[in-house]
C-alpha positions in Angstrom: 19.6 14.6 -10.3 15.7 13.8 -11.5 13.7 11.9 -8.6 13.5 8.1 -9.2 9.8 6.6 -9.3 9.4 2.6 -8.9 6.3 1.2 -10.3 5.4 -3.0 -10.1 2.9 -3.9 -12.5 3.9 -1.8 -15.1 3.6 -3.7 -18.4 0.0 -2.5 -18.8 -3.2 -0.5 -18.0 -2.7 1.9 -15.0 0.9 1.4 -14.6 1.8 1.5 -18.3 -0.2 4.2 -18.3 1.6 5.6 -14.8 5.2 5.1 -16.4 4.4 7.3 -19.2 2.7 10.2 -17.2 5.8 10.4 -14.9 8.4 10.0 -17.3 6.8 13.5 -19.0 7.2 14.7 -15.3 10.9 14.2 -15.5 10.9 11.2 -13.1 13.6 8.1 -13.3 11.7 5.3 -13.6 12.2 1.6 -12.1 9.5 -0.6 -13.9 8.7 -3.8 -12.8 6.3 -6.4 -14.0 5.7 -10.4 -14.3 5.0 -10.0 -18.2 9.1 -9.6 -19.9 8.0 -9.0 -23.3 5.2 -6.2 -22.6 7.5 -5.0 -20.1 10.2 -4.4 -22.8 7.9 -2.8 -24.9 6.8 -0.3 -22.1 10.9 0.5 -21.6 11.4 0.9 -25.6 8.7 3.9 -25.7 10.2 5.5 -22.8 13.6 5.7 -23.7 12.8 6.6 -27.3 11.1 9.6 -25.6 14.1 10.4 -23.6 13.3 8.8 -20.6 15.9 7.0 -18.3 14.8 3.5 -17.1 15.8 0.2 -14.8 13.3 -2.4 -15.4 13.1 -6.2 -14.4 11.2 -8.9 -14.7 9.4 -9.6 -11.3 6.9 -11.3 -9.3 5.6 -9.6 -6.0 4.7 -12.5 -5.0 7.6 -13.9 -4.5 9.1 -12.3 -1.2 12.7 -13.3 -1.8 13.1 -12.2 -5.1 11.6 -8.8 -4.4 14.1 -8.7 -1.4 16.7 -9.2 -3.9 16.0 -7.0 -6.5 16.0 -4.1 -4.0 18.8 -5.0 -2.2 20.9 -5.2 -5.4 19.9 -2.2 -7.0 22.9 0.0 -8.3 23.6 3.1 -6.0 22.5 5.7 -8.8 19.0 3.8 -8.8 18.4 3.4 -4.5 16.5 6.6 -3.5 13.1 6.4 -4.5 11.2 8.9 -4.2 8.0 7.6 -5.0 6.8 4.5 -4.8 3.4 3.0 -6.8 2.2 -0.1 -5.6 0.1 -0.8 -8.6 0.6 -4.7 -9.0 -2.8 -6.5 -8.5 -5.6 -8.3 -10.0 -8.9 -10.4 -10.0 -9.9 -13.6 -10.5 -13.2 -14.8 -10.2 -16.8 -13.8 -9.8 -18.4 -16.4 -7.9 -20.2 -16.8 -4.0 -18.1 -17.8 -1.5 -19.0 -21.2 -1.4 -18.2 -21.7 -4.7 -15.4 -19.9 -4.9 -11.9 -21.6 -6.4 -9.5 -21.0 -3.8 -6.0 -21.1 -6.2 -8.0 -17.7 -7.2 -8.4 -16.3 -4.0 -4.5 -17.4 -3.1 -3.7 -15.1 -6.3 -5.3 -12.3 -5.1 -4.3 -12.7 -1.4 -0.4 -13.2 -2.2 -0.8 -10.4 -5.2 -3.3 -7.2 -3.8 -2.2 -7.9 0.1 1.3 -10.0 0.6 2.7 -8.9 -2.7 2.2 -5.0 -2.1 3.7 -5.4 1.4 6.9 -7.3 0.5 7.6 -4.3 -2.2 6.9 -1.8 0.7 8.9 -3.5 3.2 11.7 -3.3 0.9 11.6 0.3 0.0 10.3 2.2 2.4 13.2 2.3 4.9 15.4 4.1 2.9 12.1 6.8 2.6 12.0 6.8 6.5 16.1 7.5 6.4 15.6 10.4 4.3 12.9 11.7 5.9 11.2 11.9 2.1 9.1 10.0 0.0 5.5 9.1 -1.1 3.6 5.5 -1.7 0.6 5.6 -3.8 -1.1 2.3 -3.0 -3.8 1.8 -5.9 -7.1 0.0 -4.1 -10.5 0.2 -5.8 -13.7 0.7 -5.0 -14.1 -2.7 -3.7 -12.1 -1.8 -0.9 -15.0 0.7 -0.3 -17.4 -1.3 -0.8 -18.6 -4.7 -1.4 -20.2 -5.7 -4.1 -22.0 -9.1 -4.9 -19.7 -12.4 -6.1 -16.7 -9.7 -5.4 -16.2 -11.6 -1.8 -12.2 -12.4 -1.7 -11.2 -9.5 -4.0 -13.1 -7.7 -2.2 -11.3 -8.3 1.0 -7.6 -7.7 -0.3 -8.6 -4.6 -1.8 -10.2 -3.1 2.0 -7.1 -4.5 3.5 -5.2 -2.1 1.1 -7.3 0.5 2.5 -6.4 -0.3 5.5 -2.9 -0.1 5.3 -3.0 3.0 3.5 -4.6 4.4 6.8 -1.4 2.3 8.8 1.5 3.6 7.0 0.4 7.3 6.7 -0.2 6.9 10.7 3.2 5.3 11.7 5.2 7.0 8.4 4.1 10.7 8.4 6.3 11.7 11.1 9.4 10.4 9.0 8.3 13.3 6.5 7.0 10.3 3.5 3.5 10.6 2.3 0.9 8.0 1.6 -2.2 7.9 -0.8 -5.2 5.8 -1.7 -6.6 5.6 -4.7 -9.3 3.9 -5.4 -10.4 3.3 -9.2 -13.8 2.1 -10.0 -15.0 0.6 -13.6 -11.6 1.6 -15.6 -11.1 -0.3 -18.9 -7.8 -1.9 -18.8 -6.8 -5.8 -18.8 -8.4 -6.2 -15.3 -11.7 -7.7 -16.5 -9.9 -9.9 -19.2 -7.8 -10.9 -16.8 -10.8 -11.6 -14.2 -12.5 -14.0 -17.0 -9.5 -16.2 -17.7 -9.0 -14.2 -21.2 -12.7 -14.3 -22.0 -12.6 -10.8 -24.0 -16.2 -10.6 -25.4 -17.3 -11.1 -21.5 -14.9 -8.5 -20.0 -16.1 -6.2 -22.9 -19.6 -6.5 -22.1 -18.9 -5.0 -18.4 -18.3 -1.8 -20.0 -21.0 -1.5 -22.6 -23.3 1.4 -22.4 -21.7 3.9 -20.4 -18.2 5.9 -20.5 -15.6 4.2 -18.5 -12.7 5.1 -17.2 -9.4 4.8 -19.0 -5.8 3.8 -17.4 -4.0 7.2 -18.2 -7.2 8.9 -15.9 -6.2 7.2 -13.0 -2.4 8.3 -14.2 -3.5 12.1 -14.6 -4.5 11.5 -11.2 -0.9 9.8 -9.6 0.9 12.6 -11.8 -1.4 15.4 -9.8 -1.0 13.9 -6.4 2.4 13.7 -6.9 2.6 17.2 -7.7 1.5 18.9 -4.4 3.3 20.6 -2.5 5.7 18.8 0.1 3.4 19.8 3.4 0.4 18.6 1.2 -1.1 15.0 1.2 -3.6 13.6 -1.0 -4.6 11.3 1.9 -7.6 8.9 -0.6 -8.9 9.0 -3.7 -12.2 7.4 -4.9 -12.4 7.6 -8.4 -15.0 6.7 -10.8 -17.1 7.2 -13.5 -19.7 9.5 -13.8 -22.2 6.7 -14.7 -21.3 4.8 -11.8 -23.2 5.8 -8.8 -22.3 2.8 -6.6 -19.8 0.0 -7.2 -23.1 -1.9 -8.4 -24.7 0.8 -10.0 -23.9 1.8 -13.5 -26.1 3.9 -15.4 -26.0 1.8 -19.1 -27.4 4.1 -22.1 
């Protein structure tokens, strides 16, 4: 039977673009996202290319309804192999003390609480196996930090961190963990990070060649790939104009 990959955040940008990569690799998929409609668009292209698919409206945030899900999933659907942790987001760009603090609960309970809740739930059946792999996506702002990034920032080196915990305390149950680490990629995250201001998202990327969402895919689908015994331990990915998380070089 084809391997079974789970993906939160998949209604768009590097999950969409995740979805689609792995489904070419032959991999069930289990999508999950907080946006129903995009998500159904997401399935609909999959399964007219073949694909097999559970998908479901759902929050990380919410700890007992990611509980749920996983606990009701139908038998066929329960070993996951691997396991993206894609869901996350930013809101803001201001200094500390000015900061709105409903946007740095968002990304606290999204980047940090929401990615543990999904990996609390389906990581135990990995460590029963003795199999699996969890790709955490972080960003370069867990690398570094970067002015007005304070909060996001902070949930995103927290993701590092735990990438470094898991692979410590899971590698001797035979699952595999990754880091990767994105930096200026072109998806919704800037629109998103504006309140929908699209002409100010779109200016971050003027200039220079950014990344796209299926690079950071091509990426998952290659770490993936390897070779049981082999782990990808990080990946820092950027584009070739950006030297630094604050550096781009603009044409």
């Amino acid at each position: 039977m084809k391997p079974i990959a789970c993906i939160t955040g998949a209604s768009s940008g590097i999950g969409e673009a995740t979805a689609y990569e792995l489904n070419k690799m032959g991999y069930r998929l289990i999508l999950l996202a907080r946006r129903a409609d995009r998500l159904t668009q997401v399935v609909n292209n999959i399964k007219a290319d073949g694909g097999e698919v559970f998908s479901a409206e759902l929050d990380v945030r919410n700890q007992t309804a990611v509980a749920d899900f996983f606990a009701q999933l139908p038998v066929e659907w329960q070993e996951i192999s691997v396991l993206v942790n894609n869901a996350g987001l930013a809101q803001g760009l201001s200094k500390i003390y000015e900061g709105d603090i409903a946007h740095w609960d968002a990304m606290i309970d999204t980047n940090v609480k929401g990615l543990l809740y999904v990996t609390r739930a389906v990581t135990p059946g990995m460590v029963a196996r003795k199999s699996g792999h969890v790709i955490n996506i972080g960003s370069i702002a867990g690398k570094e930090v970067y002015d007005n990034g304070n909060v996001y920032c902070a949930s995103k080196f927290a993701v590092d961190a735990l990438n470094k915990a898991m692979r410590m305390e899971m590698a001797v149950h035979g699952v595999r963990v990754t880091g990767i680490h994105p930096g200026a990629a072109e998806t919704e995250f800037s629109v998103v990070r504006f309140q929908g201001d699209e002409e100010r998202a779109k200016k971050v990327y003027e200039g220079f060649e950014n990344l796209v969402a299926a690079d950071i895919a091509d990426a998952i689908g290659w770490v993936v790939s390897r070779k049981p015994h082999v782990n990808i331990n990080d990946l820092v990915i950027m584009p070739q104009a950006q030297a630094v998380a604050g550096v781009i070089i603009r044409k």
